[in-house]
C-alpha positions as CSV (number, residue, x, y, z in Angstrom):
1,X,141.4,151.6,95.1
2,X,141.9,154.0,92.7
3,X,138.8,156.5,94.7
4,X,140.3,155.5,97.6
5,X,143.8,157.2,96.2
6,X,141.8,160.2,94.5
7,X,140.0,161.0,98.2
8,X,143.9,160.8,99.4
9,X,145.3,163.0,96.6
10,X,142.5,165.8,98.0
11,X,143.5,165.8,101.8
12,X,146.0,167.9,103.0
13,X,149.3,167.3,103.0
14,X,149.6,167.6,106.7
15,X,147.2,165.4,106.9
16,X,148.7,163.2,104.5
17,X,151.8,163.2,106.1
18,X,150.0,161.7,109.2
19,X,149.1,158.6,107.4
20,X,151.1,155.6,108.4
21,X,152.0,153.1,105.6
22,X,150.0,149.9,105.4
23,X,150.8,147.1,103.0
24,X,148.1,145.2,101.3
25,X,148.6,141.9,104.0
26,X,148.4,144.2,106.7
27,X,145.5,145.8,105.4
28,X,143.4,142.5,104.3
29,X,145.1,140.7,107.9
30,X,143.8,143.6,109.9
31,X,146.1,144.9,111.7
32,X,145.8,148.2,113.9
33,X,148.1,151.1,112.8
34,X,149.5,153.0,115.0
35,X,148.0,156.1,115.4
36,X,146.9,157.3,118.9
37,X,143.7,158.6,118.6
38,X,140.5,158.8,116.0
39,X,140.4,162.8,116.1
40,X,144.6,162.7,114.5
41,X,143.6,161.2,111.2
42,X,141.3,163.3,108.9
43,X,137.7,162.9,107.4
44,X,138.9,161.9,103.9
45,X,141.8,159.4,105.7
46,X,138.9,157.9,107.8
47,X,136.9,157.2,104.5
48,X,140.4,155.6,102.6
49,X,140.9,153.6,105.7
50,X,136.9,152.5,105.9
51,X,137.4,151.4,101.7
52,X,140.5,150.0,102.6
53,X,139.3,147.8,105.5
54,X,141.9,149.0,107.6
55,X,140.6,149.2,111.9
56,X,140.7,153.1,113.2
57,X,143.2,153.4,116.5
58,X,140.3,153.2,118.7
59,X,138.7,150.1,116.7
60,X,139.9,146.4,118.1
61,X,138.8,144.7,114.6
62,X,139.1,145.5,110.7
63,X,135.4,146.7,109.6
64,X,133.8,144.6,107.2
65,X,134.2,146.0,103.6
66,X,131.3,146.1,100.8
67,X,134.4,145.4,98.8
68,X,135.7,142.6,100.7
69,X,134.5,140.3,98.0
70,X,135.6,142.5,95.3
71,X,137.1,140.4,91.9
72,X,136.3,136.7,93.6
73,X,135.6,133.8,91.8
74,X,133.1,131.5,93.6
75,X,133.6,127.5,93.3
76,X,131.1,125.2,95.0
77,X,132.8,123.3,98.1
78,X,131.4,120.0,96.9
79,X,131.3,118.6,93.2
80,X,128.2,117.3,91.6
81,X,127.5,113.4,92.0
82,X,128.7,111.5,89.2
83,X,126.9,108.6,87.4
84,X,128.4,105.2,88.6
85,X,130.3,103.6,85.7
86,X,128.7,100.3,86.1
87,X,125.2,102.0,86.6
88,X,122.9,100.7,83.7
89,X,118.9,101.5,83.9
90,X,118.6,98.7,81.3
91,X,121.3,95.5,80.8
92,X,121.0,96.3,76.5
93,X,122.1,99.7,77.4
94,X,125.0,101.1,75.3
95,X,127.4,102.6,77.6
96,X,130.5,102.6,74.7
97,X,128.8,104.3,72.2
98,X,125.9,106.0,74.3
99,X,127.3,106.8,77.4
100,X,125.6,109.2,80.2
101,X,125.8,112.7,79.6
102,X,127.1,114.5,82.1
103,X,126.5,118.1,83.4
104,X,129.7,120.1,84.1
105,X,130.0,121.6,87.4
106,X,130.8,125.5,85.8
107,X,130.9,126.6,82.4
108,X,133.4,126.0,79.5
109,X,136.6,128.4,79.4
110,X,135.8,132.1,77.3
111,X,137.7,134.3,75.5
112,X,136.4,138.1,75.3
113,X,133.7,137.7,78.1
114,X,131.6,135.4,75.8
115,X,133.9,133.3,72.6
116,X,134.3,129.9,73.6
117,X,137.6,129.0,74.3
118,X,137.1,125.9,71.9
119,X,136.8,128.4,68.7
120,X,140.0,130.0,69.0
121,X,142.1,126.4,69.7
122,X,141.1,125.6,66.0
123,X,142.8,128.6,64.3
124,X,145.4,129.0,67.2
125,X,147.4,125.4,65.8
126,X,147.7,126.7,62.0
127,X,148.0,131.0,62.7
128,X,149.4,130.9,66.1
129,X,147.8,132.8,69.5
130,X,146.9,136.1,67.2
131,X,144.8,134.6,64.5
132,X,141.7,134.0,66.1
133,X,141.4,137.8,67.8
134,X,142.3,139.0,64.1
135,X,139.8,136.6,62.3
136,X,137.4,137.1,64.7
137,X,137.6,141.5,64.6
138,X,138.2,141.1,60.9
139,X,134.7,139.4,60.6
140,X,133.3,141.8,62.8
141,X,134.5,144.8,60.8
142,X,133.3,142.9,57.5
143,X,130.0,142.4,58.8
144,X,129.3,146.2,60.0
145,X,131.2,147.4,56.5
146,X,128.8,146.0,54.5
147,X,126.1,146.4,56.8
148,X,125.2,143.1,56.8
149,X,125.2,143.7,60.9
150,X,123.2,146.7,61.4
151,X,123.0,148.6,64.5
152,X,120.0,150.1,66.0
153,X,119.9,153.3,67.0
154,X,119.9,152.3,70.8
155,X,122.4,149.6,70.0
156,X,125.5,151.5,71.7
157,X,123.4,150.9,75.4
158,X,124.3,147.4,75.0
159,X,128.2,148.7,75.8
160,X,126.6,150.0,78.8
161,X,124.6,147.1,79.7
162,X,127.9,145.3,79.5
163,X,129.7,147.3,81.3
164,X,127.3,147.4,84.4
165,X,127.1,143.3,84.4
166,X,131.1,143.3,85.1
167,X,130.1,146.0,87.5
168,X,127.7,143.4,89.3
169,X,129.5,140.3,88.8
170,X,132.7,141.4,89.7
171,X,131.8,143.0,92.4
172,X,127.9,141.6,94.3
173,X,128.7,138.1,91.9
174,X,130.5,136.1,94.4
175,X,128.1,137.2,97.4
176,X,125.1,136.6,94.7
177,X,126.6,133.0,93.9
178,X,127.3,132.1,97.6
179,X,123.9,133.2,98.9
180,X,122.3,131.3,95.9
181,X,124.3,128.3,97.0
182,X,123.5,128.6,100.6
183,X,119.7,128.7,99.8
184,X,119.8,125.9,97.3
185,X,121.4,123.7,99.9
186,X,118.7,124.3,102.9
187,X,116.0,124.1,100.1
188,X,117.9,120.4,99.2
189,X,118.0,120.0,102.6
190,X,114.3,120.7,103.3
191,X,113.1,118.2,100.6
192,X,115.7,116.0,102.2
193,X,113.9,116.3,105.4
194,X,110.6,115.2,104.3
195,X,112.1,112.4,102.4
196,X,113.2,111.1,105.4
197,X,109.7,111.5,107.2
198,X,108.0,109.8,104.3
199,X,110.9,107.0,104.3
200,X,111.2,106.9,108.4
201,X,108.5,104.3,108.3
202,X,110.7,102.2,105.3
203,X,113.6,102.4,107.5
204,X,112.2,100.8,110.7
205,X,110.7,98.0,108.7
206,X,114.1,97.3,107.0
207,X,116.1,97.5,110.3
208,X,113.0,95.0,112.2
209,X,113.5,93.2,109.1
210,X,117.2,93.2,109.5
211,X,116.9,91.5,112.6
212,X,114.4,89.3,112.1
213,X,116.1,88.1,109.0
214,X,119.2,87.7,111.5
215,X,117.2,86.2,114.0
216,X,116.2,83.5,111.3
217,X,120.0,82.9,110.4
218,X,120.5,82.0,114.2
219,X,117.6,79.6,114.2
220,X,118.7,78.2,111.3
221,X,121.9,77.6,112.5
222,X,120.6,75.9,115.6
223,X,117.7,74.4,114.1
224,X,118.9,70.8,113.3
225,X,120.1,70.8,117.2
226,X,116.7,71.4,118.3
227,X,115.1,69.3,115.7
228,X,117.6,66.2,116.9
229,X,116.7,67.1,120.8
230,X,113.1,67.7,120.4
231,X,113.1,64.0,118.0
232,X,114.7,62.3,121.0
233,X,112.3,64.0,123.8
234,X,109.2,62.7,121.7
235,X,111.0,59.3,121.1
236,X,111.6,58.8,124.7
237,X,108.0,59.8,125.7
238,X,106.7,57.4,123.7
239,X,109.0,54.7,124.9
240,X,107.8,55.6,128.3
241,X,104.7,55.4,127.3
242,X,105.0,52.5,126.1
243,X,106.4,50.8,128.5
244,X,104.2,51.9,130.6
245,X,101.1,50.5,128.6
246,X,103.0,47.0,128.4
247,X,103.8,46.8,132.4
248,X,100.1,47.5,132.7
249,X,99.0,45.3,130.2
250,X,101.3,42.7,131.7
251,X,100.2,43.2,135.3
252,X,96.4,43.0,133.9
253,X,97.3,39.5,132.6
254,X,99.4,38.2,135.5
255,X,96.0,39.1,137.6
256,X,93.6,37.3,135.4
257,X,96.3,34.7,135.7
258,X,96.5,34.8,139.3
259,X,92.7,34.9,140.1
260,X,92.2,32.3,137.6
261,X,94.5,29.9,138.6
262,X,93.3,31.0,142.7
263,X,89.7,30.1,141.3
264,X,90.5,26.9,139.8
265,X,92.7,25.8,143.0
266,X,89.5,26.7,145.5
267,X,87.2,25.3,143.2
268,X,89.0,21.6,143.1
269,X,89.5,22.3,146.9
270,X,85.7,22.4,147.7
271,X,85.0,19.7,145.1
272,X,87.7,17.8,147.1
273,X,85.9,18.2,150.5
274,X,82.7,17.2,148.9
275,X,83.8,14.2,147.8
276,X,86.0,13.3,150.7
277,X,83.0,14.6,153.0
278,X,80.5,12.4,150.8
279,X,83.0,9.2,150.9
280,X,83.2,9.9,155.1
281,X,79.7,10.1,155.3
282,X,79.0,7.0,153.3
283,X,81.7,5.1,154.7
284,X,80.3,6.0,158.5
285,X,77.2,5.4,157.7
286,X,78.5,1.2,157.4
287,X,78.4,-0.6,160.7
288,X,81.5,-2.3,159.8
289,X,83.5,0.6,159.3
290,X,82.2,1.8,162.8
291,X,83.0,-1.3,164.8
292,X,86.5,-1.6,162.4
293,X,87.3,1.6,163.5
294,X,85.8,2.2,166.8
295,X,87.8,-1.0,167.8
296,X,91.7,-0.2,166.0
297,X,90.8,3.5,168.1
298,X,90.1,1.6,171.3
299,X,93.3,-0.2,171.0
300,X,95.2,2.6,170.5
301,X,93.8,4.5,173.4
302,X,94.8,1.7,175.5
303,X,98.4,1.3,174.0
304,X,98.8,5.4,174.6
305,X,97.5,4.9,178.0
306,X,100.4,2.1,178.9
């Protein structure tokens, strides 16, 4: 800003005059000005506006500044992961007295670019806000007095050395830091990615698993049903069955039965004709059956006949 000022300070002051006021949200918003053409504003006013960020007439959006990031702190848009508290990689692990260490998401506070903040808070309770600084430069100026902190003869470069890493950080650092952070994340993510290649396999055998493990509940559930039908579908087969061996065992009995009892019947029936037969013969074969008989049959004949 203060170039940009200087490169004003050396334009004319017509030129100067030309220049329309622009506020610092108008500038960083990006806002035309109103100026009717590119050839009314001068070299040097063309150069303030381009540091400045602010559009030319002619230009329908602010150019992007090199300096747009100038004096920004970067903070990550996500935290680290912390350590559950009831994580334990052993159960005799002493989380009271040995808890995880944790790694801190940006570095502790600093005093003069490189102190830690925790140094001064000691000596700031007993001798206020300006003891540290005056302890601190005191023991400085001891130490180069008495040379027991000896300077090298290139030692002042170190000033310049400091003075060109502000340069960078304060003015490339948040672009450095963002583009670091971008290519840590698709570097993450690339690692993630073949993680999930190796583990795809792992995943479909926990989700088949899943569901057969599912499917097992159901058949559990239903299992004593099926069990109970499937017992009384064998119980009445073999009742069927079995009453079907004892109507056939029966029927084979009733027909020995039968055929025995039709066996013995004809068998006493031709032993009956035999002997009746035999008797007949014998008694026809008397002549006094034959006259007896021929006679009472005469006499019969003749009482039919009347």
């Amino acid at each position: 800003m203060r170039f940009c000022s200087m490169l004003s300070r050396l334009s004319s002051p017509q030129l100067c005059s030309r220049i329309v006021v622009v506020t610092r949200g108008v500038a960083s918003a990006g806002q035309v000005t109103a100026h009717s053409s590119d050839n009314s504003i001068g070299f040097f006013e063309k150069i303030s506006y381009r540091f400045k960020g602010v559009p030319l007439p002619t230009e329908t959006e602010a150019p992007k500044s090199m300096f747009d990031a100038c004096n920004k702190e970067w903070s990550a848009p996500e935290l680290l992961p912390a350590v559950p508290k009831d994580f334990k990689e052993h159960p005799d692990r002493d989380l009271t007295n040995y808890p995880y260490p944790s790694r801190p998401m940006y570095p502790p506070k600093t005093r003069l670019l490189m102190m830690p903040d925790s140094w001064f808070t000691a000596f700031q309770k007993v001798t206020g806000t300006s003891g540290p600084y005056l302890f601190f430069g005191g023991l400085f100026a001891f130490l180069v007095n008495k040379e027991l902190w000896v300077f090298e003869e290139q030692g002042h470069m170190t000033v310049g050395w400091i003075l060109f890493y502000l340069l960078v950080s304060r003015t490339a650092g948040y672009k450095i830091d963002a583009g670091l952070y971008k290519d840590y994340q698709d570097r993450v993510g690339f690692f993630k990615g073949l993680i999930q290649e190796d583990l795809k396999e792992a995943v479909e055998f926990r989700k088949t698993s899943a569901q057969q493990t599912e499917s097992l509940n159901a058949l559990k559930e239903s299992l004593p049903t099926s069990f109970k039908e499937s017992m009384q579908l064998q119980l009445e087969a073999a009742y069927r069955k079995n009453v079907q061996n004892i109507s056939g065992e029966i029927k084979r009995r009733i027909d020995y039965l039968k055929e025995t009892e039709e066996t013995k019947a004809r068998f006493e029936r031709d032993q009956l004709l035999k002997l009746i037969n035999e008797s007949v013969e014998k008694q026809v074969s008397q002549k006094d059956f034959q006259e007896k008989f021929l006679q009472n049959a005469i006499q019969q004949l003749k009482g039919i006949a009347v």
